[in-house]
C-alpha positions in Angstrom: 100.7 106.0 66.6 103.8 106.1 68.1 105.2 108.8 70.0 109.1 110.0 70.3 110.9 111.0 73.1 113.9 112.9 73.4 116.7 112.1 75.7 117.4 114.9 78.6 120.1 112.7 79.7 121.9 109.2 80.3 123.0 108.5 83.5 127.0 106.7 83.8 127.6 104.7 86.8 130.6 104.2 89.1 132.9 101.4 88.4 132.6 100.6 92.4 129.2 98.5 91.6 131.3 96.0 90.2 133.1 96.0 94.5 129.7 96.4 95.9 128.2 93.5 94.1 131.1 90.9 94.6 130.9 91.5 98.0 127.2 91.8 98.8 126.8 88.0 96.9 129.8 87.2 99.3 128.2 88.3 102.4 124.9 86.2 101.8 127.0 83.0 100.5 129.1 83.4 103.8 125.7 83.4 106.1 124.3 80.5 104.1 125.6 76.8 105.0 125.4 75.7 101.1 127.1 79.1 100.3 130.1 78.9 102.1 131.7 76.2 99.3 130.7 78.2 97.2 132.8 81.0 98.2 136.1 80.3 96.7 134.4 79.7 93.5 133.0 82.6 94.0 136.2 84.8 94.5 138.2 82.7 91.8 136.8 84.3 89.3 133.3 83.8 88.7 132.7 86.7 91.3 134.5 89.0 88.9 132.8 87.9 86.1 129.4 88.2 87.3 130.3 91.7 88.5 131.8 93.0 85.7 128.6 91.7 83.1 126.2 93.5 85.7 128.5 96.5 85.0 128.3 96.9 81.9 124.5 95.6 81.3 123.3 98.7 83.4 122.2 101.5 81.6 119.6 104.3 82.6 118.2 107.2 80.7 116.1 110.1 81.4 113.9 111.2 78.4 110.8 114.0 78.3 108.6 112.0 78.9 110.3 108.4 80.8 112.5 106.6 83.1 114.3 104.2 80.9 116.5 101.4 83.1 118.6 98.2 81.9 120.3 95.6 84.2 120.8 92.7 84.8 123.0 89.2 83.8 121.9 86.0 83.3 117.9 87.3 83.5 117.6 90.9 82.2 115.1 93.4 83.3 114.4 96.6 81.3 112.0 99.0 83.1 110.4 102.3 81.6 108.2 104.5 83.8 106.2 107.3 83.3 107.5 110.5 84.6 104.0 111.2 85.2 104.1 108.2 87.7 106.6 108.9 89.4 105.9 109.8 93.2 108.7 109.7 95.1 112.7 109.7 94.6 114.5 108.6 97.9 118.7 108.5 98.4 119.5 104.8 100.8 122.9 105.5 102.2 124.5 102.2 104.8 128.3 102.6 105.5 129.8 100.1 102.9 127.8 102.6 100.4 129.8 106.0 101.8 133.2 103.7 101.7 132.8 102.8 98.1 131.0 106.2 96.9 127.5 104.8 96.2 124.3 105.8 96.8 121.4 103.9 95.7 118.4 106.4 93.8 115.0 104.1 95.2 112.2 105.4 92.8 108.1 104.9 93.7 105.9 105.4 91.7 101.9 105.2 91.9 100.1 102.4 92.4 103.0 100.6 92.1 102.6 96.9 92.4 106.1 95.7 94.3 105.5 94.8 97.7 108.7 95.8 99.0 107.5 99.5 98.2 109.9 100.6 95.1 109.4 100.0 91.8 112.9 100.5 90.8 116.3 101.1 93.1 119.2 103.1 90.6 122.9 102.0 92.4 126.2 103.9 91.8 124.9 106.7 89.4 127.8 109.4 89.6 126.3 113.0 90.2 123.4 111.0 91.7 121.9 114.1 93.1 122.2 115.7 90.1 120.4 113.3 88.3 117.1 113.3 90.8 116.7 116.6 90.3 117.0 116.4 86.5 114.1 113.8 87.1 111.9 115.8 89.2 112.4 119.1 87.0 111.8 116.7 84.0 108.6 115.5 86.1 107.0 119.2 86.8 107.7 120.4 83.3 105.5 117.3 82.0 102.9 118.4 84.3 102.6 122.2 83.6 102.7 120.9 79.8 100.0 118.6 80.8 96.9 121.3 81.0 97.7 122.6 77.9 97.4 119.6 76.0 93.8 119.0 78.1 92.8 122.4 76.9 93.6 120.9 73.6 91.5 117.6 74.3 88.4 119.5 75.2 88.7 121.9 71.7 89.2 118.2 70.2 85.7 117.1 71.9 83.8 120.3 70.7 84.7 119.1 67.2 83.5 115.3 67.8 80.4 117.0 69.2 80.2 119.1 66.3 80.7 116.4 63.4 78.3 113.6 65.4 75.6 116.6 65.0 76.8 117.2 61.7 76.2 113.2 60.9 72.8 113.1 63.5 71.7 115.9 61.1 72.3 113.4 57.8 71.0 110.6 59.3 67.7 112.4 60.1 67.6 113.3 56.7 67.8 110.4 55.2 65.3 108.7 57.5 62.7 111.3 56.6 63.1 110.7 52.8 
């Protein structure tokens, strides 16, 4: 049984990602030995390239009831979470994020599995803060929805337990003929 969500909203991203990520891949091929050859390579174009895919592969949606996120190049990740799971949205701010108008959105969840403590990190979403609160409000209306729908499970198991006496009833009829 499948069920539909409806989409609360889609996140858009700054075009300053495309900056960010050219020159975060340039910073760690500069540190590297191997990776400083690689730097004009790098900045001749495949840099730009590389960038510019990662651009436009990223896509993020909030829906009723999920977290819906897209990314990636040459290996592409697609992550959904529970809203229900969701424990904790945190902003990372470093200077080279204020200079090029990014924040990153670092999302937890429970018992999540990542040892680095985040299950998913959301960069360069414009009106980020505006979009973490449309998560969380999303978040608390699941969960005041939630008890009705257990109110709903238990009326559910009162029917179970009436048709199992129901068939107990049938059963012990037929036995006794």
């Amino acid at each position: 049984m499948a069920i539909h969500s409806t989409l609360v909203q889609k996140a858009t991203f700054n075009e300053s990602i495309k900056t960010y990520i050219l020159w975060l891949v340039a910073f760690f091929l500069a540190i590297t030995i191997v990776g400083i050859p690689l730097l004009l390579i790098w900045f001749l174009g495949l840099g730009q390239y590389i960038s510019k895919r990662y651009y436009e592969n990223l896509s993020c949606q909030l829906t009723d009831r999920h977290l819906e996120f897209k990314k990636g190049v040459l290996f592409k990740v697609e992550k959904t979470i529970p809203l229900e799971n969701i424990q904790d949205l945190t902003f990372l701010e470093n200077p080279i994020l204020n200079y090029l108008d990014l924040k990153i959105l670092k999302i937890e969840t429970a018992g999540h599995s990542n040892p680095q403590g985040s299950d998913m990190k959301l960069i360069g979403i414009v009106n980020s803060v505006d979009f973490k609160e449309k998560v969380l409000n999303q978040r608390e209306l699941l969960k005041t929805a939630a008890p009705s729908n257990s109110n709903q499970a238990f009326g559910d198991n009162d029917q179970i337990v009436g048709l199992l006496t129901d068939i107990k009833a049938i059963l012990n009829a037929i036995k006794d003929k």
